[in-house]
N, C-alpha and C positions, 0 to 999 in steps of 0.2 A: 644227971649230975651237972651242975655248973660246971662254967671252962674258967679256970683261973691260969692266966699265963704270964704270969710277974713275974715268975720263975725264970724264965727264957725273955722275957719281951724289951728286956735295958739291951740283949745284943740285936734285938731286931730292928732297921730304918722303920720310920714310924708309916710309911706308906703300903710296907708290906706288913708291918706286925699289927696296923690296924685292921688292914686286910683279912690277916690272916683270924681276927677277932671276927670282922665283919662276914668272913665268908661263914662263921658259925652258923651265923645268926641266917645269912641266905639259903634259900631252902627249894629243897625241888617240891614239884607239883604234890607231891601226897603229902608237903609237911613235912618229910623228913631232913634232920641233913645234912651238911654238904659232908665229903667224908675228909676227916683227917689226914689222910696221907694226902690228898688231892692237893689242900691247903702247901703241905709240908712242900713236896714238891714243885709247887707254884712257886712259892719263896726261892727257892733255891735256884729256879730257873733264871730268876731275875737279877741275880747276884751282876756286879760287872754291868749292868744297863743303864740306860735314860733313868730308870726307877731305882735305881740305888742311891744312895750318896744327896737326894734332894731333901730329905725328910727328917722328923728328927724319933726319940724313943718314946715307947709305951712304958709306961711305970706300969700299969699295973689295969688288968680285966676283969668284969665278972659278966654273967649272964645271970638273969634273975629265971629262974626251973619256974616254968607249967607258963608262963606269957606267951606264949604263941599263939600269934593271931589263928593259927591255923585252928589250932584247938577252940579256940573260943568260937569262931565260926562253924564247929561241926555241932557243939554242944545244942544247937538250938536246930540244927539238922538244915543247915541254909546249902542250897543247889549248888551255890559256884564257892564253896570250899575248896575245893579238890582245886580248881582252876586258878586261885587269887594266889599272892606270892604269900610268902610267911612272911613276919613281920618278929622279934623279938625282945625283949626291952634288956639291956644291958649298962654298965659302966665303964667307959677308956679313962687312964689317966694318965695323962701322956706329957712330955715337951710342953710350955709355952709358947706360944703363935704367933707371931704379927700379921697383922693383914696388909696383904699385897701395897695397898691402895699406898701405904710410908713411902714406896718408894717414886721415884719420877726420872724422865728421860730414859737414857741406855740402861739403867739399871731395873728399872721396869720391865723393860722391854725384853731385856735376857732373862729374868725370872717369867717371865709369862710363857716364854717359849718355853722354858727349861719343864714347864706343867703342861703342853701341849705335848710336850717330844714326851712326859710321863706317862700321860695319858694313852697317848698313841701304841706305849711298848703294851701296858695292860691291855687297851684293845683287842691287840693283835692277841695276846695269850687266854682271850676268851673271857675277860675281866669287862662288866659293864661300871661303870659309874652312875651311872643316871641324874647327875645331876649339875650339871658344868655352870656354876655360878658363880659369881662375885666373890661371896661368903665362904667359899670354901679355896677360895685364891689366900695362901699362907704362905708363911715362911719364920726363919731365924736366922739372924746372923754366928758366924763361926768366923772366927781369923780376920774379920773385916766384910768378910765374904756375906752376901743375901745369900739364904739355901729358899728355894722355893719349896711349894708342899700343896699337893695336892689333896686335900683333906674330907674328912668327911665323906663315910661309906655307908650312909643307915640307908640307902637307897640302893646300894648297888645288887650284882646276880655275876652271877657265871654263866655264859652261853652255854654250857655244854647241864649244867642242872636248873636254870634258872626259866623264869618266865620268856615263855618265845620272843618278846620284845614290843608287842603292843601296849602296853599299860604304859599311860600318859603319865611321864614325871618331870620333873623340875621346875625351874622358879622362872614363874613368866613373863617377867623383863627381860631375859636370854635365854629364852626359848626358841628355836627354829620356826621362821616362820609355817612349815608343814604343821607344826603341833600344836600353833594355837588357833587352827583351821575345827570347824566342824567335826570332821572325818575324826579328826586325830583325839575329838575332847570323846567322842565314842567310842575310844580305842576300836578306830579302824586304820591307823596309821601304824608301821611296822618305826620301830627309834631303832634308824642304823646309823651306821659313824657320820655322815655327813651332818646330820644335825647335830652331834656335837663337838662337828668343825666349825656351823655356825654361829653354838652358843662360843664358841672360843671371840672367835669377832664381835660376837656384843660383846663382851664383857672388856678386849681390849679400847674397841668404841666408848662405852659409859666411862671407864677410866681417865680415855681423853678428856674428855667434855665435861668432867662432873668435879675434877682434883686437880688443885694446883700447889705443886709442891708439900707433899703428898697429903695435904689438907681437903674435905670435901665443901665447896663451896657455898658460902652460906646465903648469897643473895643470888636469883638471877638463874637457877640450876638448870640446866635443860635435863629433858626425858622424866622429868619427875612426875608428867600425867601415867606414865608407864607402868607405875607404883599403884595407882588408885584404880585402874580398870580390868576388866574379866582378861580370859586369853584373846578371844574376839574383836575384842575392844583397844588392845594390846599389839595387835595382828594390822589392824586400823591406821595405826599408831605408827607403828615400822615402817610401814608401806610409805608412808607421807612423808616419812623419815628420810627414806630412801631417794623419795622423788626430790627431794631439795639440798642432796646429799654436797652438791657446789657449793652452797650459802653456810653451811655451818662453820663455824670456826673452833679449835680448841683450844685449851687452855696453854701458856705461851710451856710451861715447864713439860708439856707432853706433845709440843709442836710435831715432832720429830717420828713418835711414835702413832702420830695419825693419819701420816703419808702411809703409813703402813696397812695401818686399821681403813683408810679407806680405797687401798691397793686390795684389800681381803672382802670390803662391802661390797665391788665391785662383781664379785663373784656371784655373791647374794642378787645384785640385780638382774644379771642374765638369767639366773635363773626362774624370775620373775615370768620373763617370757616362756609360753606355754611352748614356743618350739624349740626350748633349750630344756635337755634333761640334765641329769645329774650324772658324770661316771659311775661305771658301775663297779669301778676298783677301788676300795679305799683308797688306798695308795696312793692311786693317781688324785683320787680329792683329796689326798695328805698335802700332798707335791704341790696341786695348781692351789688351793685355796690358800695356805698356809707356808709351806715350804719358801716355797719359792718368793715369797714378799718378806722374809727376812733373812735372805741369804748370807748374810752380812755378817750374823751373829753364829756361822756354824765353824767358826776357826776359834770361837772362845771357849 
């Protein structure tokens, strides 16, 4: 039967009550899934957190019955059924959005975090995202206030039902450099948090450089070859990026916010060298990549 959750979804923040649509829709390995109560309590844990209070309501859900990728895939008796993630087709009707990109300077800046410190609580409770991009940097305003919004879950899983974590996803301008490596377009790269500590840093990077006043620039844009080529090519791209990271300038209304963003590149580059690994704690790549380059903002 379809999930319709109108019912309940105007008292739920939009980040859990899409969630809580989305995790319908994520499915463990045979297809089936995710279970109801798992969802409920998910919710509930997160009441009082980073993920509360950013996000805005669901009007209104449906799941459309028999579109499961999974199904379609057995019908014809294909090998790796069993193995590929489900897939769902559904309806949110939720809040109105603005994209991130309206705002500029400190206010920017605290909404970006405010979707890192979201991210980060889902994280930790076993919530993947999989897809830390641009396009799903949102928000609304309340009282004067930006609410940031971490949006858009037609890609996400559950660690504890979902795909073990090698299937290559998101949008490959802010991708981690690991993942638009060979290895990783083979799904032989594991997507654990650091890469989308990563993608957190391109995206407040492109911001810098591409918006001014929260306008996106229409002569002159840089990274816009990033747009037109494969992951590899993309991978190329960064790297060069990287190596000239002194000479770039950005845009005067996000001056401020690219000391930061290139306090976070910095990170990216050491690890460039083969004899620099990555921590093995999130936590600690919470703290040294992100954390700790905007200290500044955790008294707001």
């Amino acid at each position: 039967m379809a999930n319709n959750t109108g019912a309940n979804a105007s008292k739920m923040p939009l980040c859990m009550s899409t969630f809580s649509a989305e995790l319908k829709s994520a499915t463990q390995a045979d297809g089936s899934a995710v279970d109801s109560g798992y969802i409920s309590t998910l919710y509930l844990r997160n009441k009082g957190t980073e993920v509360e209070g950013h996000s805005s309501d669901v009007v209104w859900f449906h799941e459309f019955e028999g579109t499961s990728t999974t199904k379609i895939r057995r019908a014809p008796a294909l090998k790796d059924a069993a193995q590929c993630s489900c897939i769902l087709l559904h309806i949110i009707v939720s809040r109105k959005l603005l994209p991130i990109t309206t705002l500029s300077g400190d206010e920017f800046l605290v909404a970006w975090w405010r979707i890192v410190t979201c991210h980060r609580t889902l994280w930790k409770m076993g919530m993947r995202h999989r897809n830390v991009s641009l396009s799903n940097f949102m928000g609304y305003r309340l009282g004067g206030q930006f609410i940031s919004v971490l949006n858009d879950f037609d890609l996400s899983s559950i660690k504890q039902h979902g795909p073990i974590g090698f299937e290559r996803t998101g949008t490959i301008p802010f991708m981690a450099l690991d993942l638009l490596m060979s290895e990783a377009i083979a799904s032989e790269v594991e997507h654990v948090y650091y890469h989308d500590a990563e993608s957190f840093i391109w995206v407040l990077t492109w911001v810098c450089l591409r918006y001014e006043k929260g306008e996106l620039l229409r002569k002159g844009r840089p990274l816009d070859e990033w747009l037109t080529v494969d992951a590899m090519g993309c991978h190329e791209k960064k790297t060069s990026f990287l190596a000239m990271l002194r000479r770039i300038r950005p845009t005067r209304s996000h001056g401020g916010n690219f000391k930061v963003a290139k306090d976070c590149l910095a990170m990216i580059i050491k690890l460039i060298d083969p004899s620099t690994s990555v921590p093995g704690d999130d936590e600690e790549v919470f703290q040294t990549w992100l954390q700790n380059h905007v200290r500044k903002l955790e008294g707001d």
